[in-house]
C-alpha positions as CSV (number, residue, x, y, z in Angstrom):
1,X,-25.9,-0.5,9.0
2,X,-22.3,0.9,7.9
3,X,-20.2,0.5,4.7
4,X,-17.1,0.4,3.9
5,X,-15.7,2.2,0.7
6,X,-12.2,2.2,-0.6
7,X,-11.3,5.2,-1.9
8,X,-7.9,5.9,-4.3
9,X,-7.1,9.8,-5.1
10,X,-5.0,11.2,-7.1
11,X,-4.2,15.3,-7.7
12,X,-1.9,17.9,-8.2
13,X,-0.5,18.0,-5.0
14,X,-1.6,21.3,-3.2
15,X,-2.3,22.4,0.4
16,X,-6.0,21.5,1.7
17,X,-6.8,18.6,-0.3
18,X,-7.1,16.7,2.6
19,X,-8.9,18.9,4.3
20,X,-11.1,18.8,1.0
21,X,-11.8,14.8,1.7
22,X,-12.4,14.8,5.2
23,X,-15.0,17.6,5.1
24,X,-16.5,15.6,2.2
25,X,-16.4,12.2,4.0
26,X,-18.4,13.9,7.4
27,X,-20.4,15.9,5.2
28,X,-22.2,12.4,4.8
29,X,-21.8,11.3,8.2
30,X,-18.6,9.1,7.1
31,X,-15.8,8.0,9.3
32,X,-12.6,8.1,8.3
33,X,-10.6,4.7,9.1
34,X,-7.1,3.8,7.8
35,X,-5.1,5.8,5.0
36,X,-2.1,6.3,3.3
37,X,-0.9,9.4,1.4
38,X,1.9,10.8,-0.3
39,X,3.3,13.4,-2.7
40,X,4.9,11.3,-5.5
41,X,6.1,12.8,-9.1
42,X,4.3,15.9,-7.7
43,X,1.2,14.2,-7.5
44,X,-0.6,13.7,-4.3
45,X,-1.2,10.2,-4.0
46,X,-3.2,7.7,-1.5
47,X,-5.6,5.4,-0.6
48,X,-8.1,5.3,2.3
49,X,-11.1,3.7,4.1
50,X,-13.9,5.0,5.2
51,X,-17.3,3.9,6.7
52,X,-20.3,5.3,6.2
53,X,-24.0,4.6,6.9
54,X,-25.3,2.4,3.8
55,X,-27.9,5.1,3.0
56,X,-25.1,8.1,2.7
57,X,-23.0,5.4,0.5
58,X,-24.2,6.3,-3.0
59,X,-24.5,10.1,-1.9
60,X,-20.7,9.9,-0.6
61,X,-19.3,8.2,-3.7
62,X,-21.1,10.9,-6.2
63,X,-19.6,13.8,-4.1
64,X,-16.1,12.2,-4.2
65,X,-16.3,11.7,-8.0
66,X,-17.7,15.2,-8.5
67,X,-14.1,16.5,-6.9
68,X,-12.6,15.7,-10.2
69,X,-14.0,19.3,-11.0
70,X,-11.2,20.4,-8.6
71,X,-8.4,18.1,-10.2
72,X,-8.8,15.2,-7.6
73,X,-9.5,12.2,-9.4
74,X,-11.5,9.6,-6.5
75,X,-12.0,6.1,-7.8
76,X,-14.4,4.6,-4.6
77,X,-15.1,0.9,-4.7
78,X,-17.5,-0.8,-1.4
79,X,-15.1,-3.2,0.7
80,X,-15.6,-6.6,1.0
81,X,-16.6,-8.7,3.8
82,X,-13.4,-10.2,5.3
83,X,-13.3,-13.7,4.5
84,X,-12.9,-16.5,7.1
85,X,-9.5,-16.3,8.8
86,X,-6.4,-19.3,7.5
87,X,-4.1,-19.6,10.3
88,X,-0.9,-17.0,8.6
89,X,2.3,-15.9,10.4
90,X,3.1,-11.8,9.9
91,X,6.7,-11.6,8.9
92,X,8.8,-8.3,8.1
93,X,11.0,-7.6,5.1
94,X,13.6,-5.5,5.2
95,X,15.6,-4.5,1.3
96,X,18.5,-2.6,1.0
97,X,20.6,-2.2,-2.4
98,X,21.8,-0.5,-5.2
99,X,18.8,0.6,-7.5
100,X,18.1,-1.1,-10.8
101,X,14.9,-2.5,-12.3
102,X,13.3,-5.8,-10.9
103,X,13.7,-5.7,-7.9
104,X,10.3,-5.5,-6.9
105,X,9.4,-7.8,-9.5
106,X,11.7,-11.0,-8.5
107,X,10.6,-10.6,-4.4
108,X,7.0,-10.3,-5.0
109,X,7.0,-13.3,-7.8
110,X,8.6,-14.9,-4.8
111,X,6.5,-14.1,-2.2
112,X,3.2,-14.8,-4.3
113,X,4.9,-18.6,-5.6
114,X,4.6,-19.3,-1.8
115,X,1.1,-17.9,-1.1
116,X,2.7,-14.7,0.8
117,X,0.3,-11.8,1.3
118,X,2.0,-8.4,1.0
119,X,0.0,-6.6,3.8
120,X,1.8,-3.4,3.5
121,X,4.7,-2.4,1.1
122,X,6.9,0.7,1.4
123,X,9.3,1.7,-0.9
124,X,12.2,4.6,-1.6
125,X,15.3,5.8,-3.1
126,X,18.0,7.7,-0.9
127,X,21.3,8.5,-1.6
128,X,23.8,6.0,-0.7
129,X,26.6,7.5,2.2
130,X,29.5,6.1,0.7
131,X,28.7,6.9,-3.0
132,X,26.9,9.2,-5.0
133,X,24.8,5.9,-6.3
134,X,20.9,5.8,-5.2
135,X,20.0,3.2,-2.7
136,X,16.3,0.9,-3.2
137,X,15.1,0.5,0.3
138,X,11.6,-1.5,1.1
139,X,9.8,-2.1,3.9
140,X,6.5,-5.1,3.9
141,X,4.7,-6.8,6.0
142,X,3.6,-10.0,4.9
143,X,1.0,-12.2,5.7
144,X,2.4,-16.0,5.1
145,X,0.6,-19.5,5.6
146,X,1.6,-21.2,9.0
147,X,2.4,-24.6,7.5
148,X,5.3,-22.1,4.9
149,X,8.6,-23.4,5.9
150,X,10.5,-19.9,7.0
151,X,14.2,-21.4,6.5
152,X,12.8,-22.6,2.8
153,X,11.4,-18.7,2.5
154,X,14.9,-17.1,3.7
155,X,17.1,-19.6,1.1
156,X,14.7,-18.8,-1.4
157,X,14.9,-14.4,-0.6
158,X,18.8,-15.5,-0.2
159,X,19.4,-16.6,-3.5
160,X,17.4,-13.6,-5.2
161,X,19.7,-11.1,-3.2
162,X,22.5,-12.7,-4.7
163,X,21.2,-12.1,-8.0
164,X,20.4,-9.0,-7.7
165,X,23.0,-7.9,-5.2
166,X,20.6,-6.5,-2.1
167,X,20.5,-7.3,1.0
168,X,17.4,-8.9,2.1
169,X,16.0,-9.2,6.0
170,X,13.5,-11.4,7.1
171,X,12.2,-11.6,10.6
């Protein structure tokens, strides 16, 4: 029998680290699933999943924690069993505007006021071509309820662009 662990690591960013996790994850006959990592505030940042056989689970998780002693904090929590499936629509949202706080605030208050799941969320800040002024761009892929009204869901996106003067893309 396999389980899953959710794993969340965060470092001094520094060449091998994940080299470090993956030789730690087989070294306890682990598979390495679905991940995400960056170098943010020159921290290296991310979150994976991995499955491993249910006897190497509590052997895994001690070896992960006992990387702190290198400077890579691993916080590992077991996965859940996915719960029975609700008929949801993926949509895509696109964000493009001038930074300022908020943002992320007003569209995810949004989102979760309709029952929206936020699958996947990118963020960044680029500089803008026409002015020297940074540019918030986000990416996420929702999960929303099949019975959600997508017209009431792009009024409702419509009016917060407004407000906060972004340009918002659903599709």
């Amino acid at each position: 029998m396999m389980t899953s662990l959710v794993l969340t690591i965060i470092g001094p960013d520094k060449p091998g680290l994940v080299g470090l996790l993956s030789r730690t994850i087989a070294d306890h006959e682990g598979n390495w699933l679905e991940s995400g990592m960056s170098r943010l505030g020159g921290k290296f940042a991310g979150i994976l999943i991995t499955q491993v056989p249910t006897e190497q689970a509590d052997a895994l998780t001690a070896a992960l924690q006992a990387l702190e002693g290198q400077g890579l904090k691993v916080t590992v929590e077991r996965g859940e069993e996915a719960s029975p499936a609700v008929p949801m629509q993926p949509m895509t949202l696109e964000l493009v505007g001038h930074d300022k706080p908020g943002i992320v605030r007003e569209i995810s208050q949004a989102l979760a006021a309709r029952h929206i799941n936020v699958e996947r969320l990118s963020t960044e800040l680029t500089s803008g071509s026409m002015s020297a002024e940074e540019l918030f761009k986000a990416e996420a892929e929702l999960l929303a309820p099949t019975e959600m009204d997508p017209d009431e869901l792009q009024q409702a996106l419509e009016a917060i662009a407004s407000d906060l003067m972004v340009d918002i893309t659903l599709r």
